[in-house]
C-alpha positions, 0 to 999 in steps of 0.5 A: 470532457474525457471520461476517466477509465475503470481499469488499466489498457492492457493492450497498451501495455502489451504493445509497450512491454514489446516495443522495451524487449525490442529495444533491448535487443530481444527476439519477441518471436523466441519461445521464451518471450513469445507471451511475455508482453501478454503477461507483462499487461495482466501483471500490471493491471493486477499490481495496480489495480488499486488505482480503480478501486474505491476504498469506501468500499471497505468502510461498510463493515462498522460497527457501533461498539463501546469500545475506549482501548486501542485497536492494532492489527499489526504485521499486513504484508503489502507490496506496491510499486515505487512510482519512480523506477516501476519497481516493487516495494514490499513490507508489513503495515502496522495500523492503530486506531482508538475508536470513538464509538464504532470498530471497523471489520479487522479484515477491512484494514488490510483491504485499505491498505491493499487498495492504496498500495497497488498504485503507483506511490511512494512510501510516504504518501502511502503511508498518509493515505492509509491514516488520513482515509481511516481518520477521515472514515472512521472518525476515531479520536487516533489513527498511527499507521506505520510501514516498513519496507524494502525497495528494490530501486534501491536494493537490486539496482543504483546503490545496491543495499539489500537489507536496508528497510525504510519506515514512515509512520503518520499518526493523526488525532491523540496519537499526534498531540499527546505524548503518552498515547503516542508512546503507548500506540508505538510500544504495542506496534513494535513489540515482538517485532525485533 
């Protein structure tokens, strides 16, 4: 049975980054390209990087609180990397949770979504990702993670629609089943961001 590697292959990268810029045509041996592949491999193993990184890791910081009210950190800058076209995808992350008993450290939640946002992914399945480990971890009566973002498969490429955002929301607990909770966690999201 193969083991599973702990980090990206680098070399690999680098000797595929040459072979795409030869196969455009280019002169790896000109000045400015002399160093791309290197580069090319340190900037992948950096955008992806979460694909080796537990995010348990993250969870270490809870806190037993009695504490009945929303949580929200709202506006987490993110990038990932559509896994359709290897190309960015950048936005905020929204996260609420209604505690049951214990907080998480405010500085893990956008240490969660890091790590799941530097893999390869789509929005959808980061967005679940991100509810589903906080629900699964923190145990909270409600989890809603919302993200808002734009492609650059679609924005610089194929239809060419700068501007165009897209927005996935998962929500999970009393968020999903009651009516006004849902309608409360959304306000608070969404409210000074016009």
């Amino acid at each position: 049975m193969a083991q599973k590697r702990k980090t990206v292959d680098t070399e690999r990268i680098r000797k595929a980054a040459k072979e795409i810029l030869l196969a455009l045509g280019e002169d790896t041996e000109r000045e400015g390209l002399k160093k791309t592949p290197e580069r090319m491999a340190r900037m992948y193993a950096e955008l992806l990087g979460g694909m080796y990184e537990d995010p348990k890791k993250h969870i270490r910081s809870i806190f037993t609180e009695n504490y009945d009210e929303i949580v929200l950190l709202r506006n987490i800058p993110f990038y990932s990397m559509c896994e359709h076209h290897l190309m960015p995808f950048i936005g905020s992350a929204h996260i609420a949770y209604l505690p049951s008993g214990t907080v998480l450290g405010v500085s893990k939640l956008a240490r969660i979504v890091d790590c799941f946002a530097r893999r390869l992914q789509t929005q959808e399945r980061l967005t679940y990702q991100i509810a589903d480990f906080i629900m699964n971890s923190l145990k909270p009566k409600g989890v809603a993670v919302v993200l808002e973002a734009s492609h650059s498969c679609m924005t610089i490429r194929g239809i060419k629609k700068p501007g165009s955002v897209m927005v996935t929301s998962a929500l999970r607990g009393i968020f999903k089943k009651d009516p006004r909770s849902r309608n409360e966690v959304m306000s608070l999201m969404h409210n000074g961001n016009k």
